[in-house]
C-alpha positions in Angstrom: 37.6 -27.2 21.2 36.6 -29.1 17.8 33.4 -30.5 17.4 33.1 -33.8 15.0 29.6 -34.8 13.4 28.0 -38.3 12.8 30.5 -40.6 11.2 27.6 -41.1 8.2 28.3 -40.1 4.7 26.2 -36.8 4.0 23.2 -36.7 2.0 22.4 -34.6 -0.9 20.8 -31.6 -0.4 16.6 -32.1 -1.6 16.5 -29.8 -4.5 14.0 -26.7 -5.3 13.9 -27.8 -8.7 12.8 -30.7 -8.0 9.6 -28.5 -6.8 9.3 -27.4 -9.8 7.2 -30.5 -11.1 6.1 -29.7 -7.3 4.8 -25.9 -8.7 2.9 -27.3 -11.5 1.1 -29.9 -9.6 0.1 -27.4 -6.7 -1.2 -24.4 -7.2 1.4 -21.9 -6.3 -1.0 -19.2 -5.8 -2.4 -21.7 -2.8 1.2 -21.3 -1.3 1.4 -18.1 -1.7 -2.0 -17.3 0.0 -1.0 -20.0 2.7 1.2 -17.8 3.7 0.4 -14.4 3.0 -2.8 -15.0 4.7 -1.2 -15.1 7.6 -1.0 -11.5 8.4 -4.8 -11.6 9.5 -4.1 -14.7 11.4 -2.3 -15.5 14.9 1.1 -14.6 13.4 -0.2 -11.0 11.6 -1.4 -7.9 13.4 -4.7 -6.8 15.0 -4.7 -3.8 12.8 -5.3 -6.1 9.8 -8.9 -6.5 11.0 -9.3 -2.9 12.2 -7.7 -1.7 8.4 -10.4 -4.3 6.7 -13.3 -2.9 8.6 -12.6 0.8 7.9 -12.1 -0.1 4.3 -15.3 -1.7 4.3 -17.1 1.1 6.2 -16.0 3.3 3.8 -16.6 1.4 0.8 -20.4 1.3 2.2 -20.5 4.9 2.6 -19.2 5.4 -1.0 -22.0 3.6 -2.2 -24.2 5.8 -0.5 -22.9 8.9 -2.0 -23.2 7.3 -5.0 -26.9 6.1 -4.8 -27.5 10.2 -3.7 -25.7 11.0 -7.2 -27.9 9.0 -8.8 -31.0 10.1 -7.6 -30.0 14.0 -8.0 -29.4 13.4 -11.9 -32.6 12.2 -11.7 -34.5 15.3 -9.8 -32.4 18.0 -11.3 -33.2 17.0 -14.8 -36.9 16.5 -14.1 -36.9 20.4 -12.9 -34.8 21.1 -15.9 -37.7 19.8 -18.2 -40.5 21.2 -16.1 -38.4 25.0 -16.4 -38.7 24.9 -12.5 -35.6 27.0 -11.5 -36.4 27.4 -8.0 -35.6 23.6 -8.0 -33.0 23.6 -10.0 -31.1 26.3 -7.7 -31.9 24.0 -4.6 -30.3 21.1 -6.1 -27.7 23.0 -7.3 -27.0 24.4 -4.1 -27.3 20.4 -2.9 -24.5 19.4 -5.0 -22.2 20.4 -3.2 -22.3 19.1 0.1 -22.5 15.7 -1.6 -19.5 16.1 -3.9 -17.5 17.4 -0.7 -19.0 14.2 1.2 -17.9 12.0 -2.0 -14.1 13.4 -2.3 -13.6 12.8 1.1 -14.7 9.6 1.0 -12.6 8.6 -1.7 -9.7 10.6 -0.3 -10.2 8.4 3.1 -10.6 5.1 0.9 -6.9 5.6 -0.5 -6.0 6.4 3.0 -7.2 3.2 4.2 -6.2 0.9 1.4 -2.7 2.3 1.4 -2.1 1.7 4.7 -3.6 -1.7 4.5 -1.0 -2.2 1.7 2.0 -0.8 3.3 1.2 -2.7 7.0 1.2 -6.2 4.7 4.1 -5.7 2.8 5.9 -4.7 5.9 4.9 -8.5 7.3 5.6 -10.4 4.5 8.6 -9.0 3.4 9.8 -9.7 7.3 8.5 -13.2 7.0 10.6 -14.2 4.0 13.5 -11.8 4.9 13.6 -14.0 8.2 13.4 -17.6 6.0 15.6 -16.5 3.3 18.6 -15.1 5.7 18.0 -18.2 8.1 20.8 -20.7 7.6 22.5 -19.2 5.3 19.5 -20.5 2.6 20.5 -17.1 0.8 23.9 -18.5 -0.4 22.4 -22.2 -0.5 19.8 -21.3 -3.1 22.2 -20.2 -5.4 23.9 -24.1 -5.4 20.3 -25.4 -6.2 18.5 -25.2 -9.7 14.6 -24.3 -9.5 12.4 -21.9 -10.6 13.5 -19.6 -7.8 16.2 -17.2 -9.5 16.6 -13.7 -8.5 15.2 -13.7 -5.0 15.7 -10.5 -4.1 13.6 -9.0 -7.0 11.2 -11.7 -6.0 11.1 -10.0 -2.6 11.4 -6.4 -3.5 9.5 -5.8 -6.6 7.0 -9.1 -6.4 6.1 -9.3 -2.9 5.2 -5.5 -3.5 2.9 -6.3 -6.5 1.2 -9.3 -4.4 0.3 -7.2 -1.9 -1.2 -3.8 -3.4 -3.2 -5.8 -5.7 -4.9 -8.1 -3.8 -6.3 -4.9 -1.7 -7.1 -3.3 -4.4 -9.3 -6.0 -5.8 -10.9 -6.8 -3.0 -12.1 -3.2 -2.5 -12.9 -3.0 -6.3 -15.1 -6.7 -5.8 -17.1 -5.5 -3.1 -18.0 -2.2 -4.4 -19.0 -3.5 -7.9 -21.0 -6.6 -6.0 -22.8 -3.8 -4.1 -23.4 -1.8 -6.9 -24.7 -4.0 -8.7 -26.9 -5.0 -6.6 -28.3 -1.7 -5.4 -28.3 -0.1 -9.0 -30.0 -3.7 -10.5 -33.2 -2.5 -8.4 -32.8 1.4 -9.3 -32.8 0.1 -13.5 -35.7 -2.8 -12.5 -37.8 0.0 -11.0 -37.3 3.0 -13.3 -37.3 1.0 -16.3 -40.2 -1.3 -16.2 -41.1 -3.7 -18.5 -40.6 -3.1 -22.6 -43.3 -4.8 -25.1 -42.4 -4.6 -28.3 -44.4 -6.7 -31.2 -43.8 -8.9 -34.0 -46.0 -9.6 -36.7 -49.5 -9.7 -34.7 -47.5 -11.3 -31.7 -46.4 -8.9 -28.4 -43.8 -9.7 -26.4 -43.1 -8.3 -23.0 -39.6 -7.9 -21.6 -39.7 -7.1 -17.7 -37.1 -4.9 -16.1 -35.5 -5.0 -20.1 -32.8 -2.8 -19.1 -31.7 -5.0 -16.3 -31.9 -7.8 -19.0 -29.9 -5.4 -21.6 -27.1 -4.7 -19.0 -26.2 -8.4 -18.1 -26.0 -10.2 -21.3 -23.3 -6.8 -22.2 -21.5 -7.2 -19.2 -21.6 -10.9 -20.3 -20.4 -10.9 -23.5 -17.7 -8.3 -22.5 -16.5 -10.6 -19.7 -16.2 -13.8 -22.2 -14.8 -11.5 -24.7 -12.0 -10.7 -22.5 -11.5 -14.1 -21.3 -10.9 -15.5 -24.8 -8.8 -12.6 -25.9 -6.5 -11.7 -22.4 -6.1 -15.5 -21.5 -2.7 -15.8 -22.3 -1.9 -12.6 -20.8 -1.1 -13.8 -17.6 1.9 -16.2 -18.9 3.3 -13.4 -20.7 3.4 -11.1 -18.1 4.8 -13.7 -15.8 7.5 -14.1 -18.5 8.2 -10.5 -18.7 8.9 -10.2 -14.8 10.8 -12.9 -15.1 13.5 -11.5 -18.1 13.1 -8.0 -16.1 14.5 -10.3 -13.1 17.4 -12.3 -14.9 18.4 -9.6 -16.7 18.7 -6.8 -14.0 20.7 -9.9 -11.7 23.1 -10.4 -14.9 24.0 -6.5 -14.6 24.5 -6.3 -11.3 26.7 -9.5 -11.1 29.1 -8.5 -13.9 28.9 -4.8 -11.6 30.2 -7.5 -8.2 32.9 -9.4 -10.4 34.1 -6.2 -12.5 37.4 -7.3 -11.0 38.0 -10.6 -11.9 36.1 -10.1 -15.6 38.4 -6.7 -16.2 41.6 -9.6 -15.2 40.3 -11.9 -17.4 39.6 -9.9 -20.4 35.9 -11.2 -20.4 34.1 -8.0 -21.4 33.1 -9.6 -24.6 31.8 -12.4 -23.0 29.7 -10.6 -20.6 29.1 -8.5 -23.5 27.3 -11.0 -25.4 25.4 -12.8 -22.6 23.6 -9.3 -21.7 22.9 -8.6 -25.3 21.6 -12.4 -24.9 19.5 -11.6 -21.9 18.1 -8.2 -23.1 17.2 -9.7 -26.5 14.8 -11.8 -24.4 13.4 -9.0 -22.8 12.4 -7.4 -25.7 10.6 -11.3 -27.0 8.8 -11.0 -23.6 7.4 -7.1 -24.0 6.6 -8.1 -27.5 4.0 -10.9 -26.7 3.0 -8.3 -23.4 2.3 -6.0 -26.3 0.3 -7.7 -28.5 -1.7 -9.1 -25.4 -2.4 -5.6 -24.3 -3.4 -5.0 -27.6 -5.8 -7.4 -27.8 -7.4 -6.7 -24.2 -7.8 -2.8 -25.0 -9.8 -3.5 -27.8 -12.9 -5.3 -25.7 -12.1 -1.8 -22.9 -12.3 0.5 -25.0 -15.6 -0.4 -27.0 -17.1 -1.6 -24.1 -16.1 2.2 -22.5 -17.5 3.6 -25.7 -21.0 1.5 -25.9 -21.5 1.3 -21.8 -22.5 5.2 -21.7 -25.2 5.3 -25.2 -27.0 2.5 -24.9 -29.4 3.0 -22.3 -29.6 6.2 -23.8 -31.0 4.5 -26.8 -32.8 1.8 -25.3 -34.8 4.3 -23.4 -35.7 6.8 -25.9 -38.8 4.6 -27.1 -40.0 4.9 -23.9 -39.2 8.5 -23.6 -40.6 9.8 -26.9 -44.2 8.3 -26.0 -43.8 9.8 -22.5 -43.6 7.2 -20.9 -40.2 8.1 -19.1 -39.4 11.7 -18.3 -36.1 13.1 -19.0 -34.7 12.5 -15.0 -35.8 9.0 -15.2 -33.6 8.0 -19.0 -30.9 10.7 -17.2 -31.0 8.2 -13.7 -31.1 4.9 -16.0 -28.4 5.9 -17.5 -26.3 6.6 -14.8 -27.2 3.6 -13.1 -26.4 1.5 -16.4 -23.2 3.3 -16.2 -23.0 2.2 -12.8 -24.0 -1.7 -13.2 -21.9 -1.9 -16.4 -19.1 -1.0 -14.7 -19.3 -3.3 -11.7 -20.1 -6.1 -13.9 -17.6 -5.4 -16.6 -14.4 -5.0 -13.8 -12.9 -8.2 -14.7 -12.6 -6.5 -18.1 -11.4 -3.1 -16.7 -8.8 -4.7 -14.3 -7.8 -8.1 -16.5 -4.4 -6.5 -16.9 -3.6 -5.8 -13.5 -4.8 -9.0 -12.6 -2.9 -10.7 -14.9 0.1 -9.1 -13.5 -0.6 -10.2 -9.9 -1.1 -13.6 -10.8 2.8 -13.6 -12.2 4.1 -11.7 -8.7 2.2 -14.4 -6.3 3.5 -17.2 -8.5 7.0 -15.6 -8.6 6.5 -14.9 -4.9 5.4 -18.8 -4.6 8.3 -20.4 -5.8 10.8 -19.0 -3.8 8.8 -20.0 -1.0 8.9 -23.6 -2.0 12.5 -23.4 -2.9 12.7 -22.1 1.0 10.4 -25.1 2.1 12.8 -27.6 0.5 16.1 -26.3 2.0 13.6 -26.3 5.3 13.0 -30.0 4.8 16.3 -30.9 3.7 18.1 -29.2 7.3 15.2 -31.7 9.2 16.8 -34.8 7.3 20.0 -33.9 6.3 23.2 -36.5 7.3 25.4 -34.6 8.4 26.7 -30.8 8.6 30.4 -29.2 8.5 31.0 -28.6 12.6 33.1 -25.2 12.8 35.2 -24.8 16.0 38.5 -22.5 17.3 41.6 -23.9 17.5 45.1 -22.6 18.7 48.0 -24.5 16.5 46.7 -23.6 13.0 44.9 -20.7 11.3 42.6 -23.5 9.1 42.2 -26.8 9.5 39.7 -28.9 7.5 39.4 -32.4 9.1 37.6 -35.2 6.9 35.6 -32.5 5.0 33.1 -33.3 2.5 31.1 -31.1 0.4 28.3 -31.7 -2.1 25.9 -29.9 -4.3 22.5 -30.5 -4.2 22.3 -33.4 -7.0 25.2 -35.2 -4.8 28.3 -34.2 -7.1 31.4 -34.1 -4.7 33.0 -31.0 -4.8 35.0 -31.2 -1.6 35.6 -34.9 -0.9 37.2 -36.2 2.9 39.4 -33.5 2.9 42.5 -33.0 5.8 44.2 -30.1 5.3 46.3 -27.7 7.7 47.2 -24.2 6.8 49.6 -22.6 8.8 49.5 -18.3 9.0 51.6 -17.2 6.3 51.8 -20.2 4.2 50.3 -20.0 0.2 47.8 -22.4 -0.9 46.6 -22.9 -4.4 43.0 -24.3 -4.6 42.2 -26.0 -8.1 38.8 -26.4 -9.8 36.3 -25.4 -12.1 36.4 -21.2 -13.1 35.1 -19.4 -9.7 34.4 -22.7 -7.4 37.2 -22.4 -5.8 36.6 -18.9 -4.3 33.2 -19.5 -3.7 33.2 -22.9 -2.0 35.7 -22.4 0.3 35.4 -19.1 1.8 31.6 -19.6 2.2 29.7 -20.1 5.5 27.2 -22.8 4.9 28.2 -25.2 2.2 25.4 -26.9 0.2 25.6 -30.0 2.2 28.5 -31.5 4.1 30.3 -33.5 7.0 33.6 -33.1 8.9 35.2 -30.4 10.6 36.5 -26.7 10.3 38.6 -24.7 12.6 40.2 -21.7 12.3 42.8 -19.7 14.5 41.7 -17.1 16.9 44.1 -15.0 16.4 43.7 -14.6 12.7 39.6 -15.2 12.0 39.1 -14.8 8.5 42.3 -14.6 6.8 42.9 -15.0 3.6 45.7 -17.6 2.0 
């Protein structure tokens, strides 16, 4: 029984790259959360919710621990100074309880993030698994131009990376927002107010160390946004020469037949060396970037633990701080500096999420145009069984995205046994005709039950 389609000529396919001007006027980290958000939504899992509230639990009991850290530096080095060792054994004896309640803690934190981590993945690689294999849209995105090469690095290695980060930052936010608030008030109240003079003139500087500790974190933040901000397009360009060049190996590994036929080793030869050569450009400029962003880390590491240190010992040497309280400032500017400075500390890593989701984004818009393009498509190639004849293609058309004909109102018959020689361009031959789901197309196929699939 054969099946004919609309007598209408076919339409060409909407093309993905075409969404590229479409990627540059939305942004695709907006696509990407449109849908990856959806795993705490109708479509996602009720342990999403359960996951984010244990994280956060824990992330509140962390801070906790912390805060009791704090506040034994303080004690224990106030008994130190006083020579009072019956203290000083107590606390020691303290310590550790609380580091056993801290490790376990932090043990239970990776516990829950990486779960968390593992349960999203799992959804979104299933959501795009589903879209990408649906319609054969896997073979027609490889007829189609667009900012969407390489989708199944996109989906292994990306969709990974934009969905381990993402927890991770959003546990790393919330505990340095917490942090900093809480250990704000510890430096506010342990430090007091600094008055220094000038000529005859005294100036007062309430909670200075507060002060001290936001215009660093300030400066380091801006720092690092003028020296990392192109880090993010090179690291976008890396993965995406990884990508190309890991697809180029394995497709001369899938046609090692045909090139060894052909002689063509040079040729391939040359386009690795090609591709590889771009690799190395990429890592270069992710070098230099790196570079440049470990220079603000590292001196901000290096400064972060002295200078409360020295901004207290005025106080200190005319007693008006004992040793606990500069030890407890100190911590707690430790603390502060490094929830304000976490942009700085985790720049890199963000940098390299932002490349994933936008990698991760484009292939989803190069999915939402083949989507579009099956609601308003012509006309489609009907495939039925027939009894006389192993193939028959009745008034056939095939066309790329852009429109060019490669298959035009074709009416062939191919009897079992009989040789056919299909012309055309190197390797469109093979590839158009035995596929599944042309690019777009009109007309019939059938093909013999008694010999599905053959080969002629």
């Amino acid at each position: 029984m054969l099946g004919v389609t609309a007598e209408r000529p076919a339409q060409p396919m909407a093309r993905p790259d075409g969404d590229a001007g479409e990627l540059k006027r939305r942004d695709p980290l907006r696509r990407f959360w449109n849908s990856a958000a959806g795993f705490w939504g109708q479509d996602g899992t009720p342990v999403s919710w359960f996951l984010s509230g244990a994280l956060l639990l824990i992330v509140l009991l962390n801070l906790a621990a912390s805060y009791g850290m704090n506040v034994w530096h303080r004690v224990i080095f106030d008994a130190l100074q006083a020579s009072d060792a019956d203290t000083v054994l107590l606390l020691s004896t303290l310590y550790v309880p609380l580091l056993a309640a801290s490790v376990f803690l932090s043990v239970m934190q990776i516990c829950a993030r990486m779960t968390m981590q593992r349960r999203w993945r799992e959804w979104l690689n299933n959501l795009l698994i589903d879209r990408w294999l649906k319609n054969s849209r896997h073979y027609q995105l490889n007829l189609v131009g667009g900012p969407h090469k390489n989708p199944e690095g996109r989906i292994a290695d990306d969709v990974r990376i934009a969905t381990e980060a993402p927890i991770e930052f959003a546990t790393g936010v919330t505990t340095a927002v917490l942090s900093a608030a809480t250990f704000i008030a510890v430096l506010w109240t342990i430090g007091g107010a600094f008055t220094f003079h000038i000529h005859d003139t005294a100036i007062t500087i309430p909670g200075f160390l507060v002060v001290a500790a936001v215009i660093y974190a300030v400066a380091a933040t801006g720092t690092m946004f003028v020296i990392g901000r192109r880090l993010i397009t090179v690291s976008e360009n890396k993965n995406q020469a990884e990508a190309e060049y890991r697809y180029l190996l394995t497709r001369v590994r899938e046609n090692g037949e045909g090139i060894a036929l052909l002689k063509g080793e040079d040729e391939e030869r040359n386009g690795v060396d090609k591709s590889f050569k771009s690799v190395l450009c990429t890592w270069r400029d992710v070098c230099i970037q790196s570079m440049r962003t470990t220079i603000v880390s590292q001196t901000s590491g290096y400064i972060a633990p002295i200078l409360p240190i020295i901004l207290c010992a005025p106080k200190f040497l005319d007693d008006a701080m004992t040793l606990g309280e500069v030890m407890q400032a100190a911590s707690a500017f430790a603390i502060v500096q490094s929830a304000l400075n976490w942009l700085v500390e985790n720049y890199a890593r963000l940098a390299d999420w932002a490349a994933s989701a936008r990698r991760v984004a484009s292939l989803e818009l190069a999915l939402d145009a083949l989507e579009r393009a099956e609601i308003r498509r012509g006309g489609r190639i009907a495939r039925g069984g027939g009894k006389d004849t192993a193939l028959r293609l009745r008034d056939v058309s095939v066309t790329l995205d852009d429109g060019t004909a490669v298959v035009h109102r074709a009416d062939v018959a191919i009897r079992p046994g009989e040789k056919v020689l299909v012309t055309g361009d190197s390797g469109t031959a093979r590839v158009r005709w035995r596929a599944p789901s042309p690019a777009c197309g009109r007309g019939v196929k059938a093909t013999s039950r008694s010999q599905p699939g053959g080969s002629y």
